[in-house]
N, C-alpha and C positions, 0 to 999 in steps of 0.2 A: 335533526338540528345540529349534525356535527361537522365540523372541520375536517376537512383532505388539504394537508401539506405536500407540494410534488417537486421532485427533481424535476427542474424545467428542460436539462439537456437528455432526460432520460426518455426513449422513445416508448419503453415499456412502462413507464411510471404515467406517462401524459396518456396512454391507450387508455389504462387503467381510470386514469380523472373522466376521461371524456366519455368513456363507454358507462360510467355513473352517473355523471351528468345527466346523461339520457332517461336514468333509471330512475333518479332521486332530485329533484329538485329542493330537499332540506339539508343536503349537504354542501356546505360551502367549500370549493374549492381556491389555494393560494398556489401561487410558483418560490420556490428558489432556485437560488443560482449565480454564480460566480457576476458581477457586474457585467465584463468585458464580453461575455457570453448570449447576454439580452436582456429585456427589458422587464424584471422577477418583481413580483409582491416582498419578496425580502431577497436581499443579494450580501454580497460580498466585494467589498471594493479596496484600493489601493494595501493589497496584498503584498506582504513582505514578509522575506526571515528575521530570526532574529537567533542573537546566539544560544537561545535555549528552546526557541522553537519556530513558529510563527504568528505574524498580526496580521488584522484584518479590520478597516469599517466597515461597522453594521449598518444597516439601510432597512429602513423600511418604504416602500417605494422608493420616493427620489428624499425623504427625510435621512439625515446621516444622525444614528442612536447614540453613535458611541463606539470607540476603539474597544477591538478585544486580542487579549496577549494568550497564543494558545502554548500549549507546554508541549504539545507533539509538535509533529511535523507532516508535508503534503498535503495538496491543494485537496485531498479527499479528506482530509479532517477538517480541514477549514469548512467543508459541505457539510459535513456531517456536526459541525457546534453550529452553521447557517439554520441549518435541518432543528436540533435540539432547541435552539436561540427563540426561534419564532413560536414553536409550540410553548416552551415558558413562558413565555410575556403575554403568548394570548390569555394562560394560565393564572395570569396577577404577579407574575414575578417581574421586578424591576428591572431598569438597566445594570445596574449596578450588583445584585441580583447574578445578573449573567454573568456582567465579568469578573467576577470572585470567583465562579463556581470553575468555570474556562479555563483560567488560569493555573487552578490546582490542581485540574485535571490529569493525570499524565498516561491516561492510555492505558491499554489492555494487554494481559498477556500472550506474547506472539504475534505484535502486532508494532514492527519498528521498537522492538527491543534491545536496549543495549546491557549486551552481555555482560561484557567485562571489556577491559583494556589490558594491555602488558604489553612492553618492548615498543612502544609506538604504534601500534595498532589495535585498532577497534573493532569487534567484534561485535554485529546488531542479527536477530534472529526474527522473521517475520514467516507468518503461515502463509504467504501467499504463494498460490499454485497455478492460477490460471493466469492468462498471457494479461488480460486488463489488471490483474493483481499487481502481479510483477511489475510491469508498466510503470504505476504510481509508486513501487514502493522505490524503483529506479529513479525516478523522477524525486521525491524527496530525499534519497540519500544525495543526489547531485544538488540539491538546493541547499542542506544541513553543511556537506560537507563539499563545498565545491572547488577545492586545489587540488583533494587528496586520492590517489589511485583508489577506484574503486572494482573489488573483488567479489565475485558472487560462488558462492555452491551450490548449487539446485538440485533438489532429487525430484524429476518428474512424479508424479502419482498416480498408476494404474498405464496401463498398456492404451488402454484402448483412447482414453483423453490426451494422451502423446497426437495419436493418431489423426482424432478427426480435430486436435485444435494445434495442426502444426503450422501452417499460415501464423495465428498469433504467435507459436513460440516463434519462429523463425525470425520478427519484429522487437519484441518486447523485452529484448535485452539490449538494444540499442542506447549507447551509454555506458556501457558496464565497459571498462577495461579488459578484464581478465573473467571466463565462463568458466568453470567448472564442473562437469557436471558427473554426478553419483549414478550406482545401478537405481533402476528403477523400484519404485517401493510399490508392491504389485497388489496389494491389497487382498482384493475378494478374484484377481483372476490371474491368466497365464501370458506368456508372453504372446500366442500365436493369435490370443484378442486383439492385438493390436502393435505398438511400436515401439521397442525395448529402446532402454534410454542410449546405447550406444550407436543407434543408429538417429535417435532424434538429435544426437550431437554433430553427427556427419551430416546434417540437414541445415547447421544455422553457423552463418559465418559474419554475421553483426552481433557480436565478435565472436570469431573462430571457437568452437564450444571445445573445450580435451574432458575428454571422457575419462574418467580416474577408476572408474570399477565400484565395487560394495563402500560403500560409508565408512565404514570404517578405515578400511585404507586412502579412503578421501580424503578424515579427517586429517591423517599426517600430513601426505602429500600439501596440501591448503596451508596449514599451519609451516613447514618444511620452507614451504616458496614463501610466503610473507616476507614483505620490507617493512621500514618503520615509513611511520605514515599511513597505509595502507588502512581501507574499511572493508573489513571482510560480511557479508552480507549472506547468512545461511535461510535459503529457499527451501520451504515445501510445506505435504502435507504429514507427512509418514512422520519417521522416529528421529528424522532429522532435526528436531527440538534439541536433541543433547548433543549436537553436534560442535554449538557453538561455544557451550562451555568449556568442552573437550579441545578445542582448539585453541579457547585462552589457554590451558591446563599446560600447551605444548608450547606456547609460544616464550619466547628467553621473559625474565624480567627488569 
């Protein structure tokens, strides 16, 4: 007699409802999902930034609940407080309830992080490694910050996911002004698993990737080339976490 809440645009999430369906008929299944995307049991509509992050009305079917003011940023958190929003309220939590909680929210660590600032520029640090990660984290740095040159550093993660997901990287920087990209952080294997990051660089030219070498001499390089203005954007999964501090640490004040 339980509840399944499902990303309605996720193909893997609606396999999952419906191959239950079959199995259980006490569990009740809902959709979410962006408005403009289809017709959801709770959505998200008349989406907008704002300068400290983003809004959104809540729906439940075609009922409009109530405005919610999120404190991050990207259409993937807006999903993800859709996602939270609905399981609440089924739970007895009010509207009001919600957007308190929303609001105060501000996110995870490594996860549209902002680092530090200095000299004009911003420095945000996010773990995302795979090409749909990336994707979104690009897509809301260009929504947060949309006049300002946008820089990235990536350190690919393991040889071998270079490899079989270059199709996505070759995409998913699309947006990004300025690519930079790190040796690769090789984890659990060797280069000959798969595709050492100086050759995934020579692979993607939306926009033209420069290959900088180890991290550490990234760091400077990154830091070195900075203008003011500029949102420097530190990618991945490896050690690349101190990278962005490291680069405030360098940048003038």
């Amino acid at each position: 007699e339980g509840r399944l809440i499902v990303g309605g645009k996720s193909p893997c999430a609606m396999h999952v409802a419906e191959t239950l369906a079959v199995r259980r008929d006490d569990v009740q299944t809902e959709t979410f999902g962006l408005a403009e995307t289809g017709n959801w049991d709770w959505s998200a509509a008349e989406i907008a930034p704002s300068a400290t992050g983003i809004g959104f009305e809540l729906r439940a079917a075609d009922e409009a609940l109530g405005t919610v003011a999120l404190a991050t940023v990207g259409t993937y958190n807006v999903r993800n407080a859709l996602a939270a929003s609905a399981i609440a309220l089924h739970e007895g939590a009010s509207i009001a309830d919600v957007q308190a909680a929303l609001s105060t929210f501000s996110g995870v660590d490594r996860r549209f992080q902002i680092v530090g600032e200095a000299g004009g520029v911003t420095v945000v640090d996010d773990y995302a490694h795979h090409p749909t990660e990336i994707a979104a984290v690009v897509e809301a740095a260009r929504i947060r910050f949309p006049q300002q040159r946008l820089v990235v550093l990536f350190q690919p993660h393991t040889y071998s996911r270079s490899k079989y997901l270059l199709e996505g990287f070759q995409a998913c920087f699309a947006g990004t002004d300025v690519l930079y990209m790190s040796e690769t952080y090789p984890a659990r294997e060797t280069p000959e698993q798969g595709m050492p990051a100086v050759d995934l660089a020579d692979r993607i030219d939306s926009p033209r990737a420069i290959y900088l070498g180890p991290l550490s001499g990234a760091v400077v390089a990154v830091a070195e080339a900075a203008q003011p203005g500029d949102v420097i954007l530190t990618l991945g999964a490896g050690d690349i976490e101190a990278a962005g501090a490291q680069i405030v640490d360098r940048l003038p004040s």
